[in-house]
Every structure is written in structure tokens, then in C-alpha cells.
N, C-alpha and C positions, 0 to 999 in steps of 0.2 A: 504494500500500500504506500502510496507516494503524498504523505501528508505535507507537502506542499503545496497541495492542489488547492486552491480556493474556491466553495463551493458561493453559488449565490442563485439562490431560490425568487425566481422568476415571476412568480406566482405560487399559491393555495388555497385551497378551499375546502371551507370546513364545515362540514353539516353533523352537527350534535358532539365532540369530542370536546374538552372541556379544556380550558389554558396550558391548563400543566402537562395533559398530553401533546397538546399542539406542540407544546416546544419541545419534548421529550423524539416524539415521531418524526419530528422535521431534524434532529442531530443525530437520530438514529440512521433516519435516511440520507443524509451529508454524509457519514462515515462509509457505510455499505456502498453509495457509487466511487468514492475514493478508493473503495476497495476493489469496484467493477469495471476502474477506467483501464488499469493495465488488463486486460482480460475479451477475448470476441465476444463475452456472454453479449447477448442482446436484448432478452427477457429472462426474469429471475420472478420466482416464488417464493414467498418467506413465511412460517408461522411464527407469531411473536414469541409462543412460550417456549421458544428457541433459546430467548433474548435473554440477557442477564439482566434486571432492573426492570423487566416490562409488566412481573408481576403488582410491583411498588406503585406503579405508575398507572395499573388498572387496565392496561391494554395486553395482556396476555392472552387474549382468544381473538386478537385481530388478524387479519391477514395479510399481506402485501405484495402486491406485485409489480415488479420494477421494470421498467421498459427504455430502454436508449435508441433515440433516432437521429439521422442528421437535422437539421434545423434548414429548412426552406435552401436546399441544393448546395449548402455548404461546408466545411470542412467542422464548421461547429458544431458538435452534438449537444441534443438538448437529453433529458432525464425526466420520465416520468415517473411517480408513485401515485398507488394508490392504496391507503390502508382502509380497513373496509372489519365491519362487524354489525351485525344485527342492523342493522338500523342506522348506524354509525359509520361515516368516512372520511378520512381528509384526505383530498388530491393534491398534489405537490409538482411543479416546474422548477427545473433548475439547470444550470450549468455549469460547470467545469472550468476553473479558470487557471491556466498550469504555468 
């Protein structure tokens, strides 16, 4: 993982998850595509009770799925997530800035 990469989140959207996970979900997901950038993956599936802290944070039965596309025919790829539970989602845009 090349944690000099700087992540900047584009956008998200968040329908019913509450502050302390937004921020939790959105550093979780900052790390894992730093950890996706050296890699061909292209789509990723994650169950949170994976996670170390996701129980604390109440988002342990969420799911997520990670998705990397170029951005409008250029060399920049953008990053999707989406964590997703019951009823519950937040969508995430971001970028890669290395």
C-alpha cells in the first residue's frame, strides 16, 4: 500500500447512517482503495464484520462494494463505494491523488 497516495472524496451520499459512521466508512474506504491502487482489481466485495472496529462503530452487517473506473476517457480513475445494509447506504466518489 502506497500511503502517499492522497485520497479526496468527490462526493457522498448518505441515506440513514449516522455521523460517526459516515466518517468511520469514508476512512475505511480511503484506506482499502490505497490499498487497491497498486492492484488490476476492478470491483471488490467486502463484508464489514471483516473489519477491525466496524463492530464499535455499528456497521458490522454492512456490505460494500468497491468499483474503479477511468473518469470521462482519461488517464484518471475515479473510485466508487457503496456501503449498503437494511435500509441503510452511503455512496462514496473519490480519487487518487499520487
Amino acid at each position: 500500500m502506497n500511503k502517499n497516495y492522497k485520497v479526496t472524496v468527490e462526493d457522498f451520499n448518505n441515506y440513514g447512517c449516522d455521523d460517526l459512521q459516515v466518517a468511520f466508512l469514508i476512512d475505511l474506504f480511503s484506506t482499502l482503495i490505497k490499498t487497491m491502487e497498486d492492484t488490476l482489481t476492478r470491483k471488490s466485495w467486502f463484508d464489514m464484520k471483516d473489519f477491525y472496529d466496524s463492530k464499535t462503530y455499528g456497521v458490522d452487517r454492512y456490505q460494500l462494494l468497491i468499483m474503479r473506473k477511468n473518469f470521462a476517457y482519461t488517464d484518471t480513475e475515479q473510485w466508487f463505494g457503496i456501503f449498503f445494509y437494511d435500509g441503510k447506504k452511503l455512496e462514496i466518489t473519490a480519487t487518487l491523488d499520487k
